[in-house]
N, C-alpha and C positions, 0 to 999 in steps of 0.2 A: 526471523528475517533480520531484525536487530541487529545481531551479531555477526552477519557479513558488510558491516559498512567498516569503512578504516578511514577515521577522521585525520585529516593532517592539515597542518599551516596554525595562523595565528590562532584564526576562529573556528578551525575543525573539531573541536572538542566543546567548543559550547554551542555550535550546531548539535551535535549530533546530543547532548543533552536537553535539548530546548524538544529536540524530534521525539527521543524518550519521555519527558516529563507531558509533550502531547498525548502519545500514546496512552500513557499513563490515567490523562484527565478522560480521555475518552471511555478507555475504556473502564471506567468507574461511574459513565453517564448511563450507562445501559446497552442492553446487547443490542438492539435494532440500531444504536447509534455507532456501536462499535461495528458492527455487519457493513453500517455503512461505510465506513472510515478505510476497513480493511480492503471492500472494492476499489475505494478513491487511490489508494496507497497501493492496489494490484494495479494501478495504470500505469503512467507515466507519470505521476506525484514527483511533481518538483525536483524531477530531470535535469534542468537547466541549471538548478541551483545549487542542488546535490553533488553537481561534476565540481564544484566549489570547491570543496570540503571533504567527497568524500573519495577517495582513490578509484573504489569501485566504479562507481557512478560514472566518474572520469572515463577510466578503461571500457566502459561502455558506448560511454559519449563518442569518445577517443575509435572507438573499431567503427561505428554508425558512419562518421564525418571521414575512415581511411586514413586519423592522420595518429597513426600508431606511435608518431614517435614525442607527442605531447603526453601521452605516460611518464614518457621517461625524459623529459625533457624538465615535468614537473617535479618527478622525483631528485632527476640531479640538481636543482634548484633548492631542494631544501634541505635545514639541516637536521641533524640526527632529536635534536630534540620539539621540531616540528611532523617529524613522524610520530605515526600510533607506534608502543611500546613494543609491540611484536619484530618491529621493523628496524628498530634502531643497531646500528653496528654491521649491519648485513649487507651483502653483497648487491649490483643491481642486479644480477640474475636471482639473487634469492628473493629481492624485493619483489622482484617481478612474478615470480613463482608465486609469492601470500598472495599476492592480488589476484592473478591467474584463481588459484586456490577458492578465492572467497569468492570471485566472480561465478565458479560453476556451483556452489553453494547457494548460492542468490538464486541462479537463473533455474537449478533443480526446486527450489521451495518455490519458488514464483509456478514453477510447473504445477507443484502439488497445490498451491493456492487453486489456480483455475481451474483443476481436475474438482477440487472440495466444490468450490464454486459452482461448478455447472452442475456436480450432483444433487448440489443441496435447491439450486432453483429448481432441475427437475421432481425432485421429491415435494416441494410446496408448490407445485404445479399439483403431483399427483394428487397430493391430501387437498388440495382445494376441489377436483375434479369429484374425487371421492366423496366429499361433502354433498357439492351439488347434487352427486346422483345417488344421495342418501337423503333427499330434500333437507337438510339441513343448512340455514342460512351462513354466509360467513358476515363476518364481524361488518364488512363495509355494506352489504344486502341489509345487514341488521341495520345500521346507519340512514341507509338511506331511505329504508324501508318509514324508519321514524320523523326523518325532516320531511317526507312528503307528507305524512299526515299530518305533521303540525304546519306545514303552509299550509294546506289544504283549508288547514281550522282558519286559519286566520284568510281566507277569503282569496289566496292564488290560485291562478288555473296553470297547468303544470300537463305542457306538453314533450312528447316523446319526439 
């Protein structure tokens, strides 16, 4: 997903490293931390600030709000070396084409995000089900199966 953003302007380029080197910590915290991260970032994750910085974002932004021609209004604003590297020397219909480009790039893995997504919570839906009707406890039954007994020890009445 990474690699469909196209940083441009002053601070395009240390946005979109600051967004990498997050990624980066996160995903070195653990996977349930990183599982979570990846839902946060299949939303609408910093949308608004993204259209900053990143062309794509923009051209997204830019189709939502109908005002198409802040794409290109932004792009002829800036110069050759506030473009990503891809873009620089190019035409505005070629500009417009990388963006175009990376936009249906984005919005196809975005797909395949939530296709993964929805399979993967159905499948830990399934294997929990399958648990249960294997009497086997899961980990949170196991949990709570243990602080009721130890309130219990220690003298709470523990209603349903």
């Amino acid at each position: 997903m990474n690699t469909t953003f196209l940083p441009f302007g002053k601070e395009g380029s240390n946005e979109y490293r600051r967004m990498i080197d997050l990624d980066r910590d996160i995903r070195s915290s653990g996977a349930g931390t990183y599982m979570d991260w990846g839902n946060y970032r299949g939303g609408s994750f910093g949308g608004s600030t993204q259209s900053k910085w990143d062309l794509v974002s923009l051209a997204i932004e830019a189709n939502e709000d109908e005002e198409v021609p802040r794409l290109e209004e932004t792009l002829l604003s800036l110069t050759d070396a506030e473009l990503p590297e891809i873009m620089r020397g190019k035409s505005m219909a070629e500009k417009l084409a990388i963006v175009k480009e990376q936009l249906e790039r984005r919005q196809s893995l975005e797909e395949k995000i939530t296709e993964l997504r929805e399979k993967r919570a159905a499948f830990v839906e399934e294997e929990l089900r399958n648990l249960s009707a294997e009497g086997e406890k899961t980990f949170s039954e196991a949990i709570k199966k243990v602080l009721l007994k130890q309130l219990k020890a220690k003298g709470f009445s523990i209603t349903n």
